[in-house]
C-alpha positions in Angstrom: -0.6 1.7 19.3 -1.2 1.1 15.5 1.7 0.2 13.4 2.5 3.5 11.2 1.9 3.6 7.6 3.9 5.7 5.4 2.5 6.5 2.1 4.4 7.1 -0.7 3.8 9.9 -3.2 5.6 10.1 -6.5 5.3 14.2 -7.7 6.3 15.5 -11.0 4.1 18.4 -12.4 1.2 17.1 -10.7 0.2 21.0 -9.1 -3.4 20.6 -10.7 -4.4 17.5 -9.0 -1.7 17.1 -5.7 -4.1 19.1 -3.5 -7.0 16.6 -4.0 -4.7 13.8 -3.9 -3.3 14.8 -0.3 -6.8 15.2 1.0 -7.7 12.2 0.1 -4.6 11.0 2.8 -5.5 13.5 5.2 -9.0 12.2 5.5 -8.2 8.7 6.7 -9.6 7.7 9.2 -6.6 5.8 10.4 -4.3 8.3 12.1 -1.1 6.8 12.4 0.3 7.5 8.9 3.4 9.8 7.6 3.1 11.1 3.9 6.3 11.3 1.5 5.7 13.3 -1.4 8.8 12.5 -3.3 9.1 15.6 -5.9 11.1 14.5 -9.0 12.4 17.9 -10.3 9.2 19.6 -10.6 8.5 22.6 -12.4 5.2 24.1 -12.0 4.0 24.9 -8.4 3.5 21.6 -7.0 6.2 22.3 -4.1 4.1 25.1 -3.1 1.1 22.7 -3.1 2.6 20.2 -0.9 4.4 22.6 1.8 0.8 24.0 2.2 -0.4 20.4 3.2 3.4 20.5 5.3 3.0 23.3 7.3 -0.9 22.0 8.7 0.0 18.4 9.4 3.6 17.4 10.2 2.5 13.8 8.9 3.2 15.1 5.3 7.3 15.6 4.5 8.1 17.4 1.5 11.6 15.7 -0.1 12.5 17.3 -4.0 15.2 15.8 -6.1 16.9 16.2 -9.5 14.7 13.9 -12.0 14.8 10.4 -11.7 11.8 8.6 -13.0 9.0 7.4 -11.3 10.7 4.5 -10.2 13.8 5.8 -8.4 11.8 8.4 -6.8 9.1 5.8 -5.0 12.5 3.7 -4.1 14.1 6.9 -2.4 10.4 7.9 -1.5 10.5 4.0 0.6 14.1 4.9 1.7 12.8 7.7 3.7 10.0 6.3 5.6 9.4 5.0 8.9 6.6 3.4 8.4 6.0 -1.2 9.0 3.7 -0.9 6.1 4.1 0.8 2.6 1.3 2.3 0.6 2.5 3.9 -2.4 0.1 6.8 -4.2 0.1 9.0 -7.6 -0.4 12.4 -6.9 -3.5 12.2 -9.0 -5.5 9.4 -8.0 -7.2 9.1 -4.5 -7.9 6.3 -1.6 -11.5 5.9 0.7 -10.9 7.4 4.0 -11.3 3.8 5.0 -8.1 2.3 2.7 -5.5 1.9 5.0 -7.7 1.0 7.8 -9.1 -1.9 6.5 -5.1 -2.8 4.5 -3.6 -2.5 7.9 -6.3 -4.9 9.5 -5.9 -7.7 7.1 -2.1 -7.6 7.2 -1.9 -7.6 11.1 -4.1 -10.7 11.0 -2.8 -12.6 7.9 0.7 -12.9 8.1 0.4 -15.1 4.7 -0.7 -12.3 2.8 1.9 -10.1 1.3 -0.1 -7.0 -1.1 -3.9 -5.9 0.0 -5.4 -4.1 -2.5 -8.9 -3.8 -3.2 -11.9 -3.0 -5.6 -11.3 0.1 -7.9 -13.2 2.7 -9.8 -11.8 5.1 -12.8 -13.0 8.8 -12.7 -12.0 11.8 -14.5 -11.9 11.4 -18.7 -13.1 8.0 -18.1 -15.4 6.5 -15.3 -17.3 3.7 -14.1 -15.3 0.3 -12.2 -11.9 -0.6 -12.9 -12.7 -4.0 -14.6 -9.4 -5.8 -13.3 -8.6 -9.6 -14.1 -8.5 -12.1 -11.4 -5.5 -12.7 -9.7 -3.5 -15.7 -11.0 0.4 -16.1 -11.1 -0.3 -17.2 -14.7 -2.7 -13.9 -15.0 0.1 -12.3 -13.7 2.6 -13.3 -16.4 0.2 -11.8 -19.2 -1.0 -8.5 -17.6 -1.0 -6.2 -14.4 -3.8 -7.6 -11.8 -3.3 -5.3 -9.6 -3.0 -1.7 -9.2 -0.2 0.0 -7.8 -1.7 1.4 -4.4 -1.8 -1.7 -2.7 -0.5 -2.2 0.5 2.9 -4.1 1.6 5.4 -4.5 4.8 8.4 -2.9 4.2 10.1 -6.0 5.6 8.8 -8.1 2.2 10.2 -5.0 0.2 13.6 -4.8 1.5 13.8 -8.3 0.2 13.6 -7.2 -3.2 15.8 -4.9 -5.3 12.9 -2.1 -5.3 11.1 -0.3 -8.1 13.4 -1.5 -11.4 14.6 1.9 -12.7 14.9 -0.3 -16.2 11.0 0.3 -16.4 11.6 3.6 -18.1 8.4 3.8 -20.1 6.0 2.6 -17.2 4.7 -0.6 -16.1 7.0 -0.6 -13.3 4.4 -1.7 -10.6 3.7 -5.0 -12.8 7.3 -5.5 -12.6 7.7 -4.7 -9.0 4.5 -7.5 -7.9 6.6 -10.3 -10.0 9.3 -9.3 -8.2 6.9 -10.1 -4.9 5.8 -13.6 -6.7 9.1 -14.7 -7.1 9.6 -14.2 -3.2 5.7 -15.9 -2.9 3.3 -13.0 -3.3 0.4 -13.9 -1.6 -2.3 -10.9 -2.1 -5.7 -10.5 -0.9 -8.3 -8.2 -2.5 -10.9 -6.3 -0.3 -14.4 -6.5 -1.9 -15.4 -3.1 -1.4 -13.9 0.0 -3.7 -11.9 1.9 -1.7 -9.2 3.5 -4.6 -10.1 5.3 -7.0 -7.7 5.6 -10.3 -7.7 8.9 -12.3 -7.8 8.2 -16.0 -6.2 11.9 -18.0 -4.3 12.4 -21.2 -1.0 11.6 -19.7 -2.1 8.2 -18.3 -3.3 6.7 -22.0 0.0 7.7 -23.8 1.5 4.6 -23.1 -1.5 2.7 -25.0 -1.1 4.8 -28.3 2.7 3.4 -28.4 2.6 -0.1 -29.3 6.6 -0.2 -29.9 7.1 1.1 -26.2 4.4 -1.6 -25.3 7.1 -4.0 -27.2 10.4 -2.8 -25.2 8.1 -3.6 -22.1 7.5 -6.8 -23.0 11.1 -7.9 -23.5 12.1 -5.6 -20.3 9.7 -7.6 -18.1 10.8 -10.5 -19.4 14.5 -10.2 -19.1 14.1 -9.0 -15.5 12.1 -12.1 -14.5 13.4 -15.1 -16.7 12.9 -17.9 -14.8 9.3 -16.8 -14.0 8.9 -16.9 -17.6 10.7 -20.1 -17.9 8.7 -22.1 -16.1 5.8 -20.8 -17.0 3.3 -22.8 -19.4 3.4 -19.4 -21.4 6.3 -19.5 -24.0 8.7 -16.4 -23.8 8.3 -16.8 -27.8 4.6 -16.4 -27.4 4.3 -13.1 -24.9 6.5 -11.3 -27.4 4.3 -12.8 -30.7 1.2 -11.1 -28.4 3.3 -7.9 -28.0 4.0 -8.2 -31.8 0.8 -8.9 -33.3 -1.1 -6.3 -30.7 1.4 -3.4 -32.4 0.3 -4.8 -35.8 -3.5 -4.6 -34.7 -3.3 -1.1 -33.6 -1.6 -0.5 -37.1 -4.3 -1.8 -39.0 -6.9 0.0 -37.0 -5.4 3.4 -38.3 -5.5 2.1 -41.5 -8.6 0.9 -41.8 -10.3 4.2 -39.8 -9.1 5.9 -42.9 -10.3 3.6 -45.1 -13.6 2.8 -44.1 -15.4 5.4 -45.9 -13.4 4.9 -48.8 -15.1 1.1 -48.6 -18.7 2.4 -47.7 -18.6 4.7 -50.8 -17.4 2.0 -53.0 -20.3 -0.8 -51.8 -22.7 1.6 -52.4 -21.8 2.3 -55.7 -21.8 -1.5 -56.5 -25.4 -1.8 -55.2 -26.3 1.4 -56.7 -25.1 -0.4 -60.2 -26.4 -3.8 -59.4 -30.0 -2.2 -59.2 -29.5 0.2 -62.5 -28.8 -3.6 -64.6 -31.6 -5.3 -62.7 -34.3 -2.5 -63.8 -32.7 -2.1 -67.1 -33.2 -5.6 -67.9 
């Protein structure tokens, strides 16, 4: 029989996008999988949503808790499975029918490798690929390199502390894969696109705070200093990026406001520049 997947789905006031999120599990065409939606103290009428999907296929379990953040409730989401492999999903974005088919084959013949994740395409506000960088540790140390629905045993998990509930303001799947690199990540990346990453309103707050971006930084840093340490990147240089990226964003504001301001003012200079010429 083929080893069970449990895929793990983070819910808070996700009711308009759940549904499509859901099918997008129910369509695999791998069959031995259980669902977790973890709901984290929802308000709207995403509970209703996901005992819909409960009552049709007993695959999907319906947990709710008091609100915990996203990263407690994909560690109590884990907690709860039964699954050998771990795939976890936001209740807005969606997997190929063929995800966890073609995860589950390259883990159950490459014992080296630790994450599969794969090619990715944005939809919604924004579409087109998701241009991510190439995987390097040193990559790594500078930005996220891979996406968060990527597939790993849940024996390489329970060798780590889980999803750091210090990663209050988000990047808390970067943290997590450092976690896996200190332990000797290993990942492999299928060519084909197979997830597909909603980009909305909610998703893009993080980039318009560049102070939260800051307290990231530092967080990552502190969690994993000995990555950091022996790195060729300087501690002292990730936070000057984090620093001079918050001043750049700054200055962008500004100078949106001031660009007319500087288009009016050249063209009265040439405007003058012409009146002397013809004036002799």
């Amino acid at each position: 029989m083929n080893p069970q997947v449990s895929i793990i789905v983070p819910c808070y006031n996700q009711e308009l996008f759940l549904a499509e999120t859901l099918e997008s599990v129910k369509r695999q065409s791998y069959s031995n999988w259980e669902c977790i939606i973890m709901d984290d103290g929802s308000t709207d009428n995403s509970k209703e949503v996901a005992h819909a999907f409960c009552e049709k296929d007993n695959r999907f379990h319906y947990y709710y808790q008091n609100n915990q953040g996203l990263s407690a409730t994909r560690n109590n989401g884990i907690k709860k499975s039964c699954g050998i492999y771990i795939l976890p999903l936001d209740a807005d974005d969606l997997i190929h029918k063929d995800y966890i088919a073609e995860a589950v084959d390259v883990l159950e013949k490459r014992e080296d490798v630790k994450v599969v994740y794969c090619r990715a395409e944005l939809f919604g506000e924004k579409t087109g690929e998701w241009e991510l960088t190439d995987y390097s540790i040193e990559a790594m140390l500078n930005e996220n390199c891979i996406f968060c629905t990527a597939m790993y045993r849940r024996a390489d998990f329970d060798l780590t502390s889980g999803y750091n509930t210090n990663m209050k303001y988000g990047w808390e799947d970067w943290d997590f894969w450092l976690s896996f690199i200190e332990l000797g990540l290993k990942p492999y990346k299928i060519p084909e696109t197979l997830f597909y990453y909603r980009k909305h309103y909610h998703k893009s707050m993080l980039k318009k705070v560049p102070d939260f971006q800051k307290t990231l930084w530092k967080q990552i840093v502190n969690n994993h200093p000995k990555l950091y340490l022996n790195s060729d990147e300087s501690i002292e240089r990730i936070f000057i990026s984090a620093d001079t990226h918050s001043k750049y964003v700054k200055y962008k504001k500004v100078f949106k406001i001031l660009f007319p301001i500087i288009i009016i003012e050249n063209i009265f200079i040439i405007l003058y520049f012409i009146y002397k010429v013809l004036m002799g």
